[in-house]
C-alpha positions in Angstrom: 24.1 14.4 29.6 22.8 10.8 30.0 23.8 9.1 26.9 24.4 5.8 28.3 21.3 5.3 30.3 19.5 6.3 27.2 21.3 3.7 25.4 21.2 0.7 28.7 17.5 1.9 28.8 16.8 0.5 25.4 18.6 -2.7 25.8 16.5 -3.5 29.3 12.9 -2.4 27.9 13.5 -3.7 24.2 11.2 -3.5 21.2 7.9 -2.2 21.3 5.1 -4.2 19.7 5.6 -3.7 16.1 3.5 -3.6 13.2 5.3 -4.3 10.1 5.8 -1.7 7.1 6.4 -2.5 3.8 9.2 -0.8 3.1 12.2 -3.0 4.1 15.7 -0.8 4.9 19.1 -2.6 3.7 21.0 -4.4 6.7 24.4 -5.2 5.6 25.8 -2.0 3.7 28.5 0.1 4.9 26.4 3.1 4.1 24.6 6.1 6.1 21.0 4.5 5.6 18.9 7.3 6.1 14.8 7.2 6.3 13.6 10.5 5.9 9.8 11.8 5.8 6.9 14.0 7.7 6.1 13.9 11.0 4.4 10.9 12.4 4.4 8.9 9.3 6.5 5.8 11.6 9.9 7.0 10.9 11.2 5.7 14.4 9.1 2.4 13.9 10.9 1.6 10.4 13.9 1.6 12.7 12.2 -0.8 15.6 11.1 -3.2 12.8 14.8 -3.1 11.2 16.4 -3.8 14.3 13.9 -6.7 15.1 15.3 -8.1 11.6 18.5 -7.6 13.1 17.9 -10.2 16.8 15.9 -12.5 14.5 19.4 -12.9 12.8 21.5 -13.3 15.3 22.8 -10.2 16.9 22.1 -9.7 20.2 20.2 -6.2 21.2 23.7 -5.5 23.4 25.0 -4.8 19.9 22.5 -2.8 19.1 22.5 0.7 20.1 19.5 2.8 19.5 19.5 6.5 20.5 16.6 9.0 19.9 18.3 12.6 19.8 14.9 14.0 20.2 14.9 12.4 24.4 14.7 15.8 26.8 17.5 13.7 29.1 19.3 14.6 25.7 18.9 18.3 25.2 22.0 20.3 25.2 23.8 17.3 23.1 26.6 18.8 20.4 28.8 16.9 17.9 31.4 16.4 20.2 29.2 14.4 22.2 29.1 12.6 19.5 32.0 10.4 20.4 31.0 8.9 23.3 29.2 6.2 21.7 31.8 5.0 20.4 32.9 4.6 23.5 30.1 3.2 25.1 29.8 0.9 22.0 33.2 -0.4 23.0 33.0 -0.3 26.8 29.7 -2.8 26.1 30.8 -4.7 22.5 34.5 -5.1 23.4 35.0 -7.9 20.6 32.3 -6.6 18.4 33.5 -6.6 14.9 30.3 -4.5 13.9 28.7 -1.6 15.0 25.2 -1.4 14.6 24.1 2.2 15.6 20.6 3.4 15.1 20.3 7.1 15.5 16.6 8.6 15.7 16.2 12.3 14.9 19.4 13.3 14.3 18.8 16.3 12.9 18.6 17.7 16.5 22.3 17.8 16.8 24.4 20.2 15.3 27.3 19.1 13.6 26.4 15.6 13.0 27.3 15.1 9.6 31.1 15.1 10.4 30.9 12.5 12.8 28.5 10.1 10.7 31.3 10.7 8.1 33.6 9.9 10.0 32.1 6.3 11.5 31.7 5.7 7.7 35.4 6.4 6.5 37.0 4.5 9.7 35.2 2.1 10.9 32.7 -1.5 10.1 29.6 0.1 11.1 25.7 -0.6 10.3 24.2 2.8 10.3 20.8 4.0 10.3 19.7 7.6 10.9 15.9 9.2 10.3 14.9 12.9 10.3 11.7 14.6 9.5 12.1 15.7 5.7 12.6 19.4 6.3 15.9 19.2 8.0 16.5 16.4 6.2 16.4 16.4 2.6 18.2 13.7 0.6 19.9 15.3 -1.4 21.6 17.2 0.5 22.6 14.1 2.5 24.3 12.8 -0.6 26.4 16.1 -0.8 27.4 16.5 2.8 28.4 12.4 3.3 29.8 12.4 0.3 28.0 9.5 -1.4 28.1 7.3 1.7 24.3 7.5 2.4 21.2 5.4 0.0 17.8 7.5 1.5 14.4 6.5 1.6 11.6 8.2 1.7 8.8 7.2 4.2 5.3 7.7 3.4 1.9 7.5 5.3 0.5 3.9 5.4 -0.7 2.4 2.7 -4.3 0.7 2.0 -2.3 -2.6 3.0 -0.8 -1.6 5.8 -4.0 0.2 7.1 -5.8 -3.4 7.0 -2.8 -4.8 9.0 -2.7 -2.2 11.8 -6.9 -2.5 12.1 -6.1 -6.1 13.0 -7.7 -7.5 9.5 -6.6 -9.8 7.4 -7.9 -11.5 4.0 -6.3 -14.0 1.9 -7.7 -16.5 -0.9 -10.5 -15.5 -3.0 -12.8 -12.8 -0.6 -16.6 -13.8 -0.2 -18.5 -11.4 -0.3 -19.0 -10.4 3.4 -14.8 -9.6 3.5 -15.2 -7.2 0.2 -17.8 -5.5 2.0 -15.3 -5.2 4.9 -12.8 -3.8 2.9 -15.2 -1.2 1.1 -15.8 0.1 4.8 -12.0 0.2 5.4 -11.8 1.9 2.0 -14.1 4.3 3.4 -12.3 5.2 6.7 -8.6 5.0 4.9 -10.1 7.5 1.7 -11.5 9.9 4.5 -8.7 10.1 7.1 -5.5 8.8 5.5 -2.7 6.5 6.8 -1.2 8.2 10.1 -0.2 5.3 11.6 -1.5 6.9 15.1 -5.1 7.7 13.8 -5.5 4.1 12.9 -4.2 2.6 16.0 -6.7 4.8 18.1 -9.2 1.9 18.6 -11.1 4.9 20.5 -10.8 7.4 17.9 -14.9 6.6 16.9 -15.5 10.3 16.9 -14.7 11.9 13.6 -13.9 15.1 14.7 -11.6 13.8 17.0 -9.6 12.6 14.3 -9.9 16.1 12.5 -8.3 17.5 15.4 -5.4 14.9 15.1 -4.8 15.9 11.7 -5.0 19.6 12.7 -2.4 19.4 15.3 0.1 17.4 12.2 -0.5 20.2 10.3 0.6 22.7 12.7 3.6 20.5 13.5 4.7 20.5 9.6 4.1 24.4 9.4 5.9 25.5 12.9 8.5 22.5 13.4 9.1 22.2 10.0 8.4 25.2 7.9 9.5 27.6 9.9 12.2 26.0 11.9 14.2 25.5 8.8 13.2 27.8 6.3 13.1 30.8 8.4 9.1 31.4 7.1 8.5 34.5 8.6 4.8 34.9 7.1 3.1 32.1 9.0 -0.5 33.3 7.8 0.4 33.5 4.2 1.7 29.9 4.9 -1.1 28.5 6.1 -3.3 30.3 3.6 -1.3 29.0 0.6 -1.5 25.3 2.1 -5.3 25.6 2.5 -5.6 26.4 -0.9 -3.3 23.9 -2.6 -5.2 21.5 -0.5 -8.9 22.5 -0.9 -7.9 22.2 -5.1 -5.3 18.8 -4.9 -6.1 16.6 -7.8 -6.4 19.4 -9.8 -4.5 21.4 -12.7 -3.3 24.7 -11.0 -0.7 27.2 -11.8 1.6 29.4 -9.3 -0.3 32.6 -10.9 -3.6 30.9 -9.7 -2.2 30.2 -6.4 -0.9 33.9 -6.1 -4.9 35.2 -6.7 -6.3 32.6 -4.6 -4.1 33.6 -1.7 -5.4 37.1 -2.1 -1.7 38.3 -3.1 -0.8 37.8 0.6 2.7 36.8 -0.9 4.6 38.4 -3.8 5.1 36.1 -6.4 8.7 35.1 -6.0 7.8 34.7 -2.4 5.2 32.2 -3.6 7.0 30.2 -5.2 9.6 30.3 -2.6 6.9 28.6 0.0 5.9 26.2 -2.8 8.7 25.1 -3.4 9.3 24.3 0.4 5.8 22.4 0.9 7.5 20.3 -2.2 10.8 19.6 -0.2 9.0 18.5 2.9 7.6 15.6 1.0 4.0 17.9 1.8 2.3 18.3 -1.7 4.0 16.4 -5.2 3.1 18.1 -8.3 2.7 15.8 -11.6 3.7 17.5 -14.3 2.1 16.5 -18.5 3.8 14.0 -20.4 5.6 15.4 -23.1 8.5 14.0 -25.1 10.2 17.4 -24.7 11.5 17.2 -20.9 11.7 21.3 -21.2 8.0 21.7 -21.7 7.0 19.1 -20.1 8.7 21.1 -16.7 6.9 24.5 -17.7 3.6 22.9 -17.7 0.8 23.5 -15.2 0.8 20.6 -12.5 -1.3 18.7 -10.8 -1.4 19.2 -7.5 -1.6 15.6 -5.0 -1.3 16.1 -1.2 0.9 13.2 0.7 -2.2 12.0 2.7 -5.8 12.1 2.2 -6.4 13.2 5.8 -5.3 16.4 5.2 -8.5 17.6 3.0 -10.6 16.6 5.5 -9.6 18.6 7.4 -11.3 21.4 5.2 -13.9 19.6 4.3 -13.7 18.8 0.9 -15.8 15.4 0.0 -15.5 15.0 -3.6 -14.9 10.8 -3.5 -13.5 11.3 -7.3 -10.9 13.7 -6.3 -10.4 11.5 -3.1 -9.4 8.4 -5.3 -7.3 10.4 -7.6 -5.4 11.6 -4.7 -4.7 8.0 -3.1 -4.1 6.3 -6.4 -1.2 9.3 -6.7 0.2 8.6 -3.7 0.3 4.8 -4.0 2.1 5.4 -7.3 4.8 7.8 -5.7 5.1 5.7 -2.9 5.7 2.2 -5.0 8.5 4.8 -7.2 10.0 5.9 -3.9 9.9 2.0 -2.6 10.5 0.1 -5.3 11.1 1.8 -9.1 13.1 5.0 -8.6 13.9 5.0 -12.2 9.8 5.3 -13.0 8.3 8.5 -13.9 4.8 9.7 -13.6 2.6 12.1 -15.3 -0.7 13.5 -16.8 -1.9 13.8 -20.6 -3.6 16.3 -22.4 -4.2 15.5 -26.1 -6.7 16.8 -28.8 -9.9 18.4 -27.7 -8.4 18.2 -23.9 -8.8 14.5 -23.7 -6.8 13.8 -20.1 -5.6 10.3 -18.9 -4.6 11.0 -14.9 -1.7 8.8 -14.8 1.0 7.9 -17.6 3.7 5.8 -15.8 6.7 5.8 -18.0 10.5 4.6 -17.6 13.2 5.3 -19.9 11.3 7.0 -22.0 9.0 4.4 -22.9 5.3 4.8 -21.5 4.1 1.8 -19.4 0.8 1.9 -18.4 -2.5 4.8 -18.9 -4.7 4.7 -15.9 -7.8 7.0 -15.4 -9.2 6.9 -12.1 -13.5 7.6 -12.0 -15.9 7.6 -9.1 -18.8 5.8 -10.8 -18.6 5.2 -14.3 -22.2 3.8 -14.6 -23.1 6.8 -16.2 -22.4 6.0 -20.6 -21.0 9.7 -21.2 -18.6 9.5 -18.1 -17.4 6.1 -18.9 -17.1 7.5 -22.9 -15.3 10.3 -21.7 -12.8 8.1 -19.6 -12.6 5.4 -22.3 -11.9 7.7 -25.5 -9.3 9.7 -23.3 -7.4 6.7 -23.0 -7.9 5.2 -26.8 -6.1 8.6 -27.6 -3.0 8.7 -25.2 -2.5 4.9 -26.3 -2.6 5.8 -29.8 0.2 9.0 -29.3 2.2 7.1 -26.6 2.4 3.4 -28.4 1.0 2.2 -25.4 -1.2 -1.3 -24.8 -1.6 -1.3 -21.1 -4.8 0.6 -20.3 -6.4 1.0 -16.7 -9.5 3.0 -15.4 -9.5 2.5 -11.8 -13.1 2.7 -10.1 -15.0 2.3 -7.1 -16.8 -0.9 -7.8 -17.0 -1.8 -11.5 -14.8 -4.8 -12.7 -14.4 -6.1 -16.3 -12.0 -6.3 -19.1 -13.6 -4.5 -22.4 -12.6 -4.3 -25.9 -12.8 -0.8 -27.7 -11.3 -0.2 -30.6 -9.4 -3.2 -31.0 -7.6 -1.7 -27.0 -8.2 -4.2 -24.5 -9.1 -1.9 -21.2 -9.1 -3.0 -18.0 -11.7 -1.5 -15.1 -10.5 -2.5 -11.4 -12.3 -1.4 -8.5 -9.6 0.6 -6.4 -9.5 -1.3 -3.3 -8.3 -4.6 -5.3 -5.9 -2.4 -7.2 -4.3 -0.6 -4.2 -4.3 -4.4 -2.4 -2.6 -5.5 -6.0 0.1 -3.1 -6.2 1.3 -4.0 -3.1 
């Protein structure tokens, strides 16, 4: 076991270059701060970026130990291991009246809750842990540490944090040479998603390069995740019942739909089963219709969004309509998860099967009403959209309309409704 030249390790080679995330973790609670997420969304990153906060403070990287249980010098580690840091901590921090102790992967060590509950209830310690979201699910970090723990959930970049990590920046009013920059990063981000490692490959100019990337994180989620924890025995149905939900996200579609599309290679209780895995892991988030009635509003058909909009390229799909759905989703989950826990998202369906994508309520008062469409340049596409919207305002008692499009901007009058049409990249740069 080599615990403590893991840990020296650290403090001689430091921080990596790091690219900043949005998401900022809280430094000074006395709480199990745990980031949880898929694979390869920058977990371990999160952590480099809050420790950096850390030295830029004050505390000196000495103080700071940062273990990642996933290290092969580390294999064979048990909880009662465990205890050894402690030591260390105090063999190197004598006087330290804080223990800052970030530990990466955790999930690989059995046992560990006890002793994270421990360091909690006896001890001044700054703790942040990370696991990938199948071992590590929040809520059942809240019942095992005993509500000592605040989780976050880490997504995929977002269209922000894309332009960061590509090394561009824009500020002030944009001419028009940096909008058509964006457009092209628009392009790229709506085609291969926000896998922080796809868009650090400078060198990744071949697309099916990329592909393969996302391949090989799609494996990782249904062998490392899927079946490692859940025990999923029918890898194939798996995999079939993923490529389906994906080839249809942004779309209405029921578990009876799913079962005949999977050419019944699961029974139906074993389908739901699975989806209701791939909706643990964080994998695919299902928007359910706005209803008053929370009851029916839970037995409706959902819509089905996928975490990151590399994944359907994967399969080919191209439809940019569905493409912008998907990202405008997962920029609203992610600013919920981020920022406004207490918000809640869903779909309409009124009269005549008027729908409005997105109604973003919060205590039971709706919000906001955005549709999301392609190219509205067409007049029965953008009448569609428009009278959609008039409708759900009209049941919901809401002002604040929004149809998101690709590159139409204006503010329009209809029916005494003031509407608002934003192209997306200035909305997703906006709700930043």
């Amino acid at each position: 076991m080599k615990l403590e030249e893991v840990i020296i390790e650290f403090h001689k080679l430091g921080l990596p270059e790091i690219k900043g995330r949005e998401i900022e973790l809280p430094l000074d609670l006395n709480k199990a701060i745990t980031v949880i997420g898929l694979r390869r969304t920058g977990k371990t990153y999160l952590l480099y970026q809050t420790i950096e906060k850390l030295i830029n403070r004050g505390v000196d990287i000495s103080e700071i130990f940062y273990i990642n249980f996933e290290d092969e010098r580390l294999e064979g580690i048990s909880s009662e291991h465990l205890s050894e840091i402690v030591q260390l901590y105090r063999k190197y921090n004598p006087n330290s009246k804080i223990m800052y102790l970030f530990l990466d992967e955790i999930q690989a060590v059995e046992g560990w809750e006890k002793f994270v509950r421990r360091l909690l209830e006896r001890r001044n310690v700054r703790l942040f842990i990370t696991g990938s979201s199948s071992r590590f699910l929040s809520g059942e970090i809240a019942t095992t540490l005993r509500g000592r723990s605040i989780s976050y959930r880490l997504f995929p970049l977002s269209f922000w944090e894309f332009l960061e990590f590509g090394g561009e920046q824009f500020t002030g009013t944009l001419i028009e040479d940096e909008r058509g920059r964006i457009k092209a990063n628009l392009e790229e981000y709506l085609e291969f998603g926000g896998f922080p490692e796809i868009v650090n490959c400078t060198n990744l100019s071949h697309r099916n390069l990329k592909v393969r990337i996302l391949q090989e994180y799609l494996d990782l989620i249904v062998y490392k995740d899927l079946v490692e924890r859940y025990g999923v025995g029918k890898t194939g149905a798996m995999k079939a019942l993923i490529r389906v939900i994906v080839k249809n996200f942004a779309n209405r579609i029921s578990i009876k739909r799913l079962y005949e599309l999977t050419g019944a290679r699961l029974s139906k209780t074993a389908l739901y089963q699975y989806f209701s895995y791939l909706e643990d892991i964080g994998f695919v988030i299902p928007v359910r219709k706005f209803t008053y009635s929370e009851i029916k509003s839970l037995r409706s058909i959902p819509k089905m969004y996928i975490v990151d909009n590399g994944f359907p390229t994967i399969y080919g799909m191209e439809d940019m309509g569905r493409r912008m759905e998907n990202m405008v989703a997962i920029e609203l989950f992610r600013k919920r998860y981020y920022e406004e826990p207490s918000e809640e998202i869903h779909y309409y369906i009124g009269k005549g099967d008027k729908e409005v994508d997105f109604v973003l309520s919060k205590s039971g008062q709706v919000k906001e009403l955005i549709q999301v469409s392609y190219d509205i340049s067409e007049p029965s596409t953008k009448d569609r959209e428009v009278k959609a919207l008039i409708q759900a305002s009209e049941e919901t008692e809401c002002e604040h309309l929004t149809v998101i499009t690709w590159d139409y901007e204006r503010k329009e009058t209809v029916e005494g409704k003031e509407i608002r049409f934003m192209p997306l990249w200035k909305w997703l740069i906006e709700a930043r």
